[in-house]
ZATI-59268 format. One line per field, with one value per residue (C-alpha): residue in three letters; x, y, z. Coordinates in steps of 0.001 Angstrom, whole numbers, padded with zeros to 6 digits, always signed. Layout:
residu	Ala / ... $
x	X / ... $
y	Y / ... $
z	Z / ... $
REM end
This chain:
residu	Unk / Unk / Unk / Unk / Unk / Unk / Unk / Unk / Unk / Unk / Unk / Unk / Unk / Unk / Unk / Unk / Unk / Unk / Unk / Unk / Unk / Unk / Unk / Unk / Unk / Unk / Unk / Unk / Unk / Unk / Unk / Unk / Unk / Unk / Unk / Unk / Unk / Unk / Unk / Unk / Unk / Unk / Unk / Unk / Unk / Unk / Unk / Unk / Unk / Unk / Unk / Unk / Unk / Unk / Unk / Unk / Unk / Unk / Unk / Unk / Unk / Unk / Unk / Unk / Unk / Unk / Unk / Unk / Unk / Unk / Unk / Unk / Unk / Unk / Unk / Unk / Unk / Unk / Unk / Unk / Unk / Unk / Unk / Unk / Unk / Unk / Unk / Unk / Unk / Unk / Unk / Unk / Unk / Unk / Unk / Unk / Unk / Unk / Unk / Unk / Unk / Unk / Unk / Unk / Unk / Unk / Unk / Unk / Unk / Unk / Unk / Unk / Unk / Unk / Unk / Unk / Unk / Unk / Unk / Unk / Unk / Unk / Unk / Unk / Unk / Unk / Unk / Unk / Unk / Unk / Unk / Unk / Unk / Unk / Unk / Unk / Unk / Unk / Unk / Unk / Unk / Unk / Unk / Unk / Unk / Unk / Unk / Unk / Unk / Unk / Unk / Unk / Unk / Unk / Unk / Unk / Unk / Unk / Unk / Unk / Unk / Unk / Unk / Unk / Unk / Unk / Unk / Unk / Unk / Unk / Unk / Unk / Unk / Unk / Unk / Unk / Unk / Unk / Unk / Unk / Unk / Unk / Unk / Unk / Unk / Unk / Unk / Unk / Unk / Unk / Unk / Unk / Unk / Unk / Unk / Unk / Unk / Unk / Unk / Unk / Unk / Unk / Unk / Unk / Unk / Unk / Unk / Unk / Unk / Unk / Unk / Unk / Unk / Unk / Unk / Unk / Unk / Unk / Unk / Unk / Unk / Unk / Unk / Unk / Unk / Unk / Unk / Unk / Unk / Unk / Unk / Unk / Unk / Unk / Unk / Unk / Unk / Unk / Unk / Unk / Unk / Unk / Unk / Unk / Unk / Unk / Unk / Unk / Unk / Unk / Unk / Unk / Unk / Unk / Unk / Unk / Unk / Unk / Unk / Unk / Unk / Unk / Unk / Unk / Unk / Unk / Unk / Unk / Unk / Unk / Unk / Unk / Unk / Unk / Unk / Unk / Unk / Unk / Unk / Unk / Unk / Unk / Unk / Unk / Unk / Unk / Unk / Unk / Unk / Unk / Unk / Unk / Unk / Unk / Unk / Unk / Unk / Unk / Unk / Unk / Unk / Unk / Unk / Unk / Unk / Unk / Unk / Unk / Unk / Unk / Unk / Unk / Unk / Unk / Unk / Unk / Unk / Unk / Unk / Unk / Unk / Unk / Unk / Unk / Unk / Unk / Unk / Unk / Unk / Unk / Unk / Unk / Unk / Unk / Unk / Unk / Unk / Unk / Unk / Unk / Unk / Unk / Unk / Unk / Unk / Unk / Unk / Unk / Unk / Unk / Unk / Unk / Unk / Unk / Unk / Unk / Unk / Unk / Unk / Unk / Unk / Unk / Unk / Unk / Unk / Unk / Unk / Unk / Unk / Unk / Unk / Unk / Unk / Unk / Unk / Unk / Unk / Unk / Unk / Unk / Unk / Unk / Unk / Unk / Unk / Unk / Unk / Unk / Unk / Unk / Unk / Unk / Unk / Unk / Unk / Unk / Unk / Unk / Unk / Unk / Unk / Unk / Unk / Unk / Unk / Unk / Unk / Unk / Unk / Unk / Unk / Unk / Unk / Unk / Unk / Unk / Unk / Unk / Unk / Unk / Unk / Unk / Unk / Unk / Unk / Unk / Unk / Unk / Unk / Unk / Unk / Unk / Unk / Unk / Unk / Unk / Unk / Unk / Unk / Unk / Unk / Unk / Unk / Unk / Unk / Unk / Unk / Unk / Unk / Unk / Unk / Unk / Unk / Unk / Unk / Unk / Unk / Unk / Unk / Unk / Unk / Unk / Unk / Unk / Unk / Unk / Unk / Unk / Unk / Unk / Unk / Unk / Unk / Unk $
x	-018029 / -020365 / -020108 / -020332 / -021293 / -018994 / -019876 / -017034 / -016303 / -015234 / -012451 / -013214 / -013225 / -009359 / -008216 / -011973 / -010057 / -006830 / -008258 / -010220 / -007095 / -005437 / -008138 / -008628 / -008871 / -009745 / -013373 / -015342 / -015945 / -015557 / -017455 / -016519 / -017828 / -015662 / -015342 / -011759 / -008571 / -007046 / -008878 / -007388 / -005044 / -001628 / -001999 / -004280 / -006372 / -008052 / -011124 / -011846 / -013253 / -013414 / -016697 / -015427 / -018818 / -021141 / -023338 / -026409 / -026493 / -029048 / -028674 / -025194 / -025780 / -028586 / -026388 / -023594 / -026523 / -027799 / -024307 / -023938 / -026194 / -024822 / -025374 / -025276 / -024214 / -021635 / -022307 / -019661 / -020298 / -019354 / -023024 / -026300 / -028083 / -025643 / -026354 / -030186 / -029716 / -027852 / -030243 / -033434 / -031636 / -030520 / -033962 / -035874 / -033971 / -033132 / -035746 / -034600 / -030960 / -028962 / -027213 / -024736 / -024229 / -022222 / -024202 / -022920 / -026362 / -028634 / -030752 / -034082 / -034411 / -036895 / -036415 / -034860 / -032552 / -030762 / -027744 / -027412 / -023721 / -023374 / -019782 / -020024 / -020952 / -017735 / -015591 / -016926 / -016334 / -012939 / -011856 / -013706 / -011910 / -008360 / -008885 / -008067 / -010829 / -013003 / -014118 / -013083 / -015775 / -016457 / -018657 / -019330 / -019694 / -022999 / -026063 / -023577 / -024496 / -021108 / -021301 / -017558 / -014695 / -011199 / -010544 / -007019 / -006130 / -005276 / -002587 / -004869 / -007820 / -009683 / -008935 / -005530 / -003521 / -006808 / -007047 / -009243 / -011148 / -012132 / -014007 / -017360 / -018500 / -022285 / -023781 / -019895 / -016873 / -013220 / -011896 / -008105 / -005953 / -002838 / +000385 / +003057 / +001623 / +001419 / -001731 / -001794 / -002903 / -006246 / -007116 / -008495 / -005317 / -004183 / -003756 / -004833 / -002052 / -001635 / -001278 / -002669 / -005410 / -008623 / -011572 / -014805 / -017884 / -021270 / -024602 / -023945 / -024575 / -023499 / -020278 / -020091 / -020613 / -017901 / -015154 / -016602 / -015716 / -012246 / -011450 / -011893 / -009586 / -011198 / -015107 / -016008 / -014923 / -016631 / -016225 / -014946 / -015642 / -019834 / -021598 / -023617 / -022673 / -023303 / -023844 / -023600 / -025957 / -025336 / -028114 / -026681 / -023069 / -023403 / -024276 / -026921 / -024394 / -022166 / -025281 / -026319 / -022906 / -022562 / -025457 / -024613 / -021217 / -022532 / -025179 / -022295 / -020354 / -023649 / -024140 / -020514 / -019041 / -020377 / -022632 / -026199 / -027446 / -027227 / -027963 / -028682 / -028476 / -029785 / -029426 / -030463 / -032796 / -033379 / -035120 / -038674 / -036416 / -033236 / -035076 / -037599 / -034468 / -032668 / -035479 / -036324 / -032688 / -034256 / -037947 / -038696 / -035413 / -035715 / -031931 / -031834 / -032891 / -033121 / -033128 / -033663 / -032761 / -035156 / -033801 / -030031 / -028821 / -024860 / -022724 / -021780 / -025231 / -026507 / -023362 / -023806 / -027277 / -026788 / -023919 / -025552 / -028469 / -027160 / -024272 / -021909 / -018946 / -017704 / -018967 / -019365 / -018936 / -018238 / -014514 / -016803 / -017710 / -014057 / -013486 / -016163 / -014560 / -016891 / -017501 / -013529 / -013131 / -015192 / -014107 / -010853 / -011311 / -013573 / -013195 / -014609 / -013248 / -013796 / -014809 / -014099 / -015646 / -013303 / -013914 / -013467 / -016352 / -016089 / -017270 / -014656 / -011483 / -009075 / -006824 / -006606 / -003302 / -001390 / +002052 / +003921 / +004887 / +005225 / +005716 / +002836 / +000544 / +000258 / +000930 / -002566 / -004096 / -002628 / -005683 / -008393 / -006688 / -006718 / -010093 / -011413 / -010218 / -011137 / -014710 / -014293 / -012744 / -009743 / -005992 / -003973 / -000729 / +001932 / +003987 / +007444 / +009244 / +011811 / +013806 / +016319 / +016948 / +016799 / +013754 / +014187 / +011009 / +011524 / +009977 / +006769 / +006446 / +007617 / +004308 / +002179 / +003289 / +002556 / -001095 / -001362 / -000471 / -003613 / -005954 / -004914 / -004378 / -002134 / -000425 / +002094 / +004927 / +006548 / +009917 / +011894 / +013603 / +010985 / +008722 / +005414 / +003173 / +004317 / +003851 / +000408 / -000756 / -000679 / -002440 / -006331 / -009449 / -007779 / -008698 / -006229 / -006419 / -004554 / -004305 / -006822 / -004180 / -005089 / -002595 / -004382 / -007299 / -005200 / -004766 / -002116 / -000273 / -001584 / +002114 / +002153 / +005752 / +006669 / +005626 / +007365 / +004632 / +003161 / -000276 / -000915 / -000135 / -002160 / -005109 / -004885 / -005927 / -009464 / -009025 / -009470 / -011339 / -009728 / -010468 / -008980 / -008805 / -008540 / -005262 / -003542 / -000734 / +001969 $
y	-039473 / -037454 / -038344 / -035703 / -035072 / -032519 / -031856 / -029791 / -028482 / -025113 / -022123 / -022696 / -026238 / -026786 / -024138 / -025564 / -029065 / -027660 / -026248 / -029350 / -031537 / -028595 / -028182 / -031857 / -033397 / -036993 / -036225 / -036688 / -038806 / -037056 / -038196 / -036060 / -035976 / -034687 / -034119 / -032391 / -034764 / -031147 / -030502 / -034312 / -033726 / -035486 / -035754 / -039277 / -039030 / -042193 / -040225 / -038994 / -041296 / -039626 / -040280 / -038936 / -038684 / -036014 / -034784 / -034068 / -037436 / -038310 / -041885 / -041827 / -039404 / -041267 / -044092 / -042688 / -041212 / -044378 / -045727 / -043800 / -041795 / -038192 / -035222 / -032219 / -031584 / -028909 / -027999 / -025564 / -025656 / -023103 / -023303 / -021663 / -024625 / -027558 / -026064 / -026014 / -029536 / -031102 / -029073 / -030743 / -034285 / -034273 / -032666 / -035515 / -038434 / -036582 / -033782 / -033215 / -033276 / -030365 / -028567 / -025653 / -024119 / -021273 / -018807 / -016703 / -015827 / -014392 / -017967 / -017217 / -020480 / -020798 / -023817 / -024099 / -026999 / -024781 / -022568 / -019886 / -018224 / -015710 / -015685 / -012555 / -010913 / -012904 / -011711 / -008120 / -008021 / -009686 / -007175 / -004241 / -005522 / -004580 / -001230 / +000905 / +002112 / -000665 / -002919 / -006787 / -009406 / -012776 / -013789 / -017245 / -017635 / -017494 / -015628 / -015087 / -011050 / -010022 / -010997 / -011127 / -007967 / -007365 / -004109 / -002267 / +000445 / +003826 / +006358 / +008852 / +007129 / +007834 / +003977 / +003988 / +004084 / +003015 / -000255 / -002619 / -002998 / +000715 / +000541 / +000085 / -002947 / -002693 / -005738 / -006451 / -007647 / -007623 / -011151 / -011350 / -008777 / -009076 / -006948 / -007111 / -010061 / -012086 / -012767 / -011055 / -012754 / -010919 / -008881 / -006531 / -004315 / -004577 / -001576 / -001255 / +000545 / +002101 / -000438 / -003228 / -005795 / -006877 / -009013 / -008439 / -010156 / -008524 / -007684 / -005814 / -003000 / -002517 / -003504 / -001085 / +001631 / +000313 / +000490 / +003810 / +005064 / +003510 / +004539 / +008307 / +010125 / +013325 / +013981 / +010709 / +011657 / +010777 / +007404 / +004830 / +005017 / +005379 / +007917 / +009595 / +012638 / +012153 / +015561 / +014417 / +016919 / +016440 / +019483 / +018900 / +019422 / +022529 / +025738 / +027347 / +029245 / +026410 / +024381 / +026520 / +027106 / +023256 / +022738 / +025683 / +024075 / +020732 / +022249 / +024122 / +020372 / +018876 / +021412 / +020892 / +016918 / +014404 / +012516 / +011316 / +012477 / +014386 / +012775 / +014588 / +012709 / +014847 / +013197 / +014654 / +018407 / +020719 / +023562 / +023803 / +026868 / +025028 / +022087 / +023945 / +025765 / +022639 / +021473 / +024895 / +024973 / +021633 / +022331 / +020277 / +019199 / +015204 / +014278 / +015276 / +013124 / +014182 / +011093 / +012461 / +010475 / +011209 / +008338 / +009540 / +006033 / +007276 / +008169 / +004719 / +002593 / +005233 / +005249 / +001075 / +001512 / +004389 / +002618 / -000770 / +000956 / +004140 / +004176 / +006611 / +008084 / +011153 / +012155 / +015649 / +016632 / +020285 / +020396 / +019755 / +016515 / +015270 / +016655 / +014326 / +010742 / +007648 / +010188 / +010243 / +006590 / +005522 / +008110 / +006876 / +003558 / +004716 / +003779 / +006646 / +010337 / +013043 / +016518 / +018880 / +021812 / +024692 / +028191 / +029738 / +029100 / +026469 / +028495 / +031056 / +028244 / +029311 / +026377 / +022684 / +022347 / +019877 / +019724 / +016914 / +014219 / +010202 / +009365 / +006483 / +008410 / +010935 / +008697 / +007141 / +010286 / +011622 / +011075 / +012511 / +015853 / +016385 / +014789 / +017442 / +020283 / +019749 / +019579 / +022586 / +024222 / +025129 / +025227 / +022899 / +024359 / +021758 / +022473 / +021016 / +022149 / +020618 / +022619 / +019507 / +019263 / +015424 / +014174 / +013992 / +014374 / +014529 / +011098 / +012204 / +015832 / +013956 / +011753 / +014607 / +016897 / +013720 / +013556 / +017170 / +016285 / +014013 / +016092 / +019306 / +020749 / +023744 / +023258 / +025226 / +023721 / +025817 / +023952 / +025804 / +024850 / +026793 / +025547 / +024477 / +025147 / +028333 / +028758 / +027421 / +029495 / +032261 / +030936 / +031447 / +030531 / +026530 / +023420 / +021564 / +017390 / +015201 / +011687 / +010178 / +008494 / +006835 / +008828 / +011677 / +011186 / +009953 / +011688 / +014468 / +017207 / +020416 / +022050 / +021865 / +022993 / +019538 / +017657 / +017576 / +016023 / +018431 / +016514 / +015829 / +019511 / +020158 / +018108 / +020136 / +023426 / +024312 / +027557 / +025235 / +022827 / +019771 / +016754 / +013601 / +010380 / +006555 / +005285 / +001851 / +002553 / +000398 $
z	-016002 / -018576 / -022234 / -024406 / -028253 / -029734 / -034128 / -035465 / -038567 / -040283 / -039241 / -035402 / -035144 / -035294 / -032824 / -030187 / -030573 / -029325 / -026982 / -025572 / -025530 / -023449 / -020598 / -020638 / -016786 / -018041 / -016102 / -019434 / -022518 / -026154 / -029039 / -031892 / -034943 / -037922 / -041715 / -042016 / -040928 / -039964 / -036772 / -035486 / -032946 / -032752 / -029504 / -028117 / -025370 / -024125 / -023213 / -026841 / -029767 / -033093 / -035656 / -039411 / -041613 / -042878 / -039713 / -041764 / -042057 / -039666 / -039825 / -038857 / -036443 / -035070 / -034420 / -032631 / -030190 / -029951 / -029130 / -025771 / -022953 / -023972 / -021136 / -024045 / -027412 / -028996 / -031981 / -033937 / -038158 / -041116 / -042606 / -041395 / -042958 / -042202 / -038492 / -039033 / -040498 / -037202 / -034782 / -036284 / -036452 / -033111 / -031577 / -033633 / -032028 / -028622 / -028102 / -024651 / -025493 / -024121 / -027157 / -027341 / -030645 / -031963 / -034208 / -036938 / -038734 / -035536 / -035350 / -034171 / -031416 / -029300 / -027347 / -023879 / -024395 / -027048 / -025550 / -028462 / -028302 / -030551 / -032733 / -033995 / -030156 / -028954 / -031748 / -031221 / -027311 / -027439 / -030324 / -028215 / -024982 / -026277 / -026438 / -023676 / -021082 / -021725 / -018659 / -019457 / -018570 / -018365 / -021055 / -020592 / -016397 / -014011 / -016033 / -019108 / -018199 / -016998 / -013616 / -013308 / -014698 / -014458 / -013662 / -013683 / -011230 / -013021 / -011442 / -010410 / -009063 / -005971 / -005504 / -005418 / -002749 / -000270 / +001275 / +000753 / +003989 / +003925 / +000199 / +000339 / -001203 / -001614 / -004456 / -005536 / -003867 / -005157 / -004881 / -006766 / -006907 / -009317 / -008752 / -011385 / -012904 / -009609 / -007243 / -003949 / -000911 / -000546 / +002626 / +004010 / +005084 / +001175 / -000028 / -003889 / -006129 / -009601 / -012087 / -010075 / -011611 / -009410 / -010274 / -009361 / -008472 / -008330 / -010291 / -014101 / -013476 / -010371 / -012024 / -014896 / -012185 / -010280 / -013196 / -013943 / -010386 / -010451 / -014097 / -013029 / -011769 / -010460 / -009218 / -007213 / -003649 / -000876 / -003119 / -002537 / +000784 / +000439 / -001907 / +001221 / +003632 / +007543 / +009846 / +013316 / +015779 / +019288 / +020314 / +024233 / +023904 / +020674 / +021333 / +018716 / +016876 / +016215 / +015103 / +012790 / +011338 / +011324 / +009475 / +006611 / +006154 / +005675 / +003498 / +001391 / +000986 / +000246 / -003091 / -004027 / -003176 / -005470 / -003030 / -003188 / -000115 / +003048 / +006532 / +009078 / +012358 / +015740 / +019087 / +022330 / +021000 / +022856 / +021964 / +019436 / +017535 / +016793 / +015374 / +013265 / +012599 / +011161 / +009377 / +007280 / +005871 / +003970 / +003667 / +000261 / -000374 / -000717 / -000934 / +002563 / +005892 / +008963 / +011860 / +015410 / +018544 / +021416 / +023677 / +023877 / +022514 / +022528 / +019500 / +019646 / +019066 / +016545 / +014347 / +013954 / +013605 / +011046 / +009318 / +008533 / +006402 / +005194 / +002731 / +004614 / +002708 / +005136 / +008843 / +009239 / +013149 / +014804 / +016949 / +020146 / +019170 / +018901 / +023120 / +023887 / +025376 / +024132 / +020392 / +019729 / +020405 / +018012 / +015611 / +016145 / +014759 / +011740 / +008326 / +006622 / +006773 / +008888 / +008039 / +011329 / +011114 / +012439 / +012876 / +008996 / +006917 / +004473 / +001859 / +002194 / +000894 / -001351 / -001194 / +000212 / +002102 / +003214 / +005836 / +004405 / +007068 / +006583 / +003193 / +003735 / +005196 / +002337 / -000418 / +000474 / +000852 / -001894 / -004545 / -002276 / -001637 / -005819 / -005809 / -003027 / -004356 / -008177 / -006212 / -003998 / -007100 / -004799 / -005722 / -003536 / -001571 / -000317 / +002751 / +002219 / +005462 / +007467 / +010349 / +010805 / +007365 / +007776 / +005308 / +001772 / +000642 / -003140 / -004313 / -002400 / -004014 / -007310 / -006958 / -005874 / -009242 / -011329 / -009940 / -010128 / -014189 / -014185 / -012153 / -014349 / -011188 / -010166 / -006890 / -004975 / -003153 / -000103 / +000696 / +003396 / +006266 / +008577 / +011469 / +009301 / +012080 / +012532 / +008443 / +009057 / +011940 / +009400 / +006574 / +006162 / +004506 / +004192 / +003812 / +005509 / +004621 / +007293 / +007530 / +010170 / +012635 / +016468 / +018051 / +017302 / +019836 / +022587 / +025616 / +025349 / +027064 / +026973 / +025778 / +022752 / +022365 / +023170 / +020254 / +016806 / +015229 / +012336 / +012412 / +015431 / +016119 / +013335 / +014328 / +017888 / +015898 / +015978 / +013838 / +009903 / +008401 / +008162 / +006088 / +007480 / +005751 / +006911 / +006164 / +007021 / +009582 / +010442 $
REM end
């Protein structure tokens, strides 16, 4: 068991006493060292013997180090030079002695056995810390930078409503999650949700970045998923006309997302022109890379290799690339979204849509489509239609006019009991954002007519643009 030295006195040393006898595990001697009878507990603890006398007295002070083989020292006193007085006492007897004072009056120590924490700093933070918007951290844990903050989820975020396995986690990790003032069994399938309160683990200012991104609630998409863009060029299966519309649209969402920068990733080239083609739509333009595969690795090997290196927030791929067999089954199972480039240019959008389905399944997605479109500087249109008449969709378009609120976002909702699909045959210049779902690369009938699911018909359509986003399905 340690023994440790504790000198109290003054307006802190009452409520640090309390506090001593309420996180005390029996693991460790006390001496403490006392001129007020008020900071004496009424509580007893075998593991604590009290010393009342002046500290600056070094020959008392001398003899209760003497007495025992203390580990470190805490020193807490009203008076700059009472504190001065203790320090050179202690370091004149013990110069090695481990010491932990609190300062009020910005000491100027230079000596590495002396751990300086500053009252004022603590009162400041704590007081700061109250107010709203202000990331919480642990002051006194690891490097004493802020290595550890509690961060709460606001309605509205690009966070919210995403699990946890599909944010990236790059120098920081979330590792508790509370939900209506209980902890959550942490995994990877949780989904976070308005109001909920995680802690973090990672470097400063990673950290301070992080609660930035979560405490916005418009700008940060392709966040949280990565802060990079990914074009995917298969030069073998595109014909040049798609490839050069491909490669305008992605340079469009490259000027207008929020990401870093634009990768470029060309497997299997085939002619001189379409490469020198690709590469002087980016002459001198350094947040772009272009990667070429000469050795036709597969979609599959050069997403992994891509992916463990490059911080990948959206894949941008032409409607070609989903037809192809081993490229859809690993899109399938991605955890980033998926732009699909259809046949209306991307610059032409007037509006993001969306053809409500599953209330899950839009409720996650539901941040990202206001986050997209405040980007794209598009108004968003909401498809409420239901032939049957069956689904009550009202909580749903409830939550979507409350992030609309927060956004300060128009949006126009179209509830009718007509086919939706027929409604969305004859809209144009769309962005339509979907849900990314397995079923929708699985092997399907060629009628159409016989499916009554609005996004997987949806997803069928090669005519928009469509945006579709990782979700957790049952």
């Amino acid at each position: 068991m340690k023994k440790i030295l504790i000198i109290l006195d003054g307006i802190v040393a009452k409520n640090l006493m309390q506090r001593i006898v309420e996180t005390n595990t029996g693991e460790n001697y006390y001496d403490i060292v006392y001129v007020n009878d008020a900071i004496v507990p009424d509580q007893k603890l075998s593991n604590v013997t009290f010393y009342k006398f002046d500290p600056t007295s070094k020959s008392k002070l001398a003899m209760v180090l003497d007495k025992n083989i203390h580990t470190e020292v805490l020193v807490v006193l009203n008076s700059k030079d009472e504190m001065l007085s203790v320090i050179e006492n202690i370091k004149s007897h013990k110069h090695n002695l481990q010491l932990n004072i609190l300062d009020y009056w910005n000491l100027e120590l230079d000596d590495p056995y002396v751990n300086v924490y500053k009252g004022i700093e603590v009162l400041a933070n704590g007081m700061v810390e109250r107010l709203p918007n202000i990331p919480v951290v642990a002051q006194n844990i690891g490097l004493k930078h802020g290595e550890i903050m509690e961060i709460r989820i606001p309605f509205g975020s690009s966070y919210a409503y995403r699990y946890i396995g599909s944010i990236e986690q790059k120098n920081w990790r979330i590792f508790a999650l509370y939900r209506n003032e209980k902890l959550e069994d942490l995994k990877p399938s949780l989904i976070l949700k308005p109001n909920d309160t995680i802690l973090v683990i990672g470097e400063p200012k990673v950290l301070m970045q992080v609660y930035s991104a979560i405490g916005k609630t418009r700008g940060q998409f392709p966040m949280p998923f990565g802060h990079n863009l990914y074009l995917y060029l298969d030069l073998y299966l595109m014909k040049k006309h798609r490839v050069e519309k491909a490669v305008h649209e992605a340079k469009y969402l490259h000027k207008y997302l929020k990401n870093k920068k634009l990768v470029i990733r060309i497997t299997r080239p085939t002619t001189v022109g379409i490469m020198n083609f690709i590469k002087e739509q980016f002459r001198d333009d350094e947040s772009v890379i272009i990667n070429i595969d000469y050795h036709n690795l597969g979609f599959r090997k050069i997403r992994k290799m891509d992916f463990k290196k490059l911080d990948i927030g959206m894949i941008i791929l032409s409607s070609e690339m989903f037809k192809n067999k081993e490229i859809a089954i690993e899109l399938a199972n991605t955890k980033v979204p998926l732009f699909k480039l259809g046949k209306e240019p991307v610059g032409a959008t007037k509006n993001t849509l969306i053809v409500l389905n599953d209330t899950k399944s839009y409720e996650q997605i539901s941040p990202i489509v206001f986050d997209v479109s405040s980007q794209i500087k598009t108004k968003t249109k909401i498809f409420d239609m239901d032939p049957n008449g069956f689904d009550d969709k009202s909580k749903l378009l409830d939550h979507f006019e409350n992030l609309s609120k927060i956004f300060s976002q128009k949006i126009e909702i179209i509830s009718c009991d007509k086919n939706p699909i027929r409604q969305l045959r004859k809209e144009q210049n769309i962005l339509q954002i979907l849900p990314l779902k397995k079923s929708m690369f699985q092997k399907r009938f060629s009628w159409s007519f016989i499916y009554t699911n609005s996004d997987l018909i949806s997803f069928d359509m090669a005519k928009y643009n469509q945006l579709l986003i990782p979700i957790i399905e049952d």
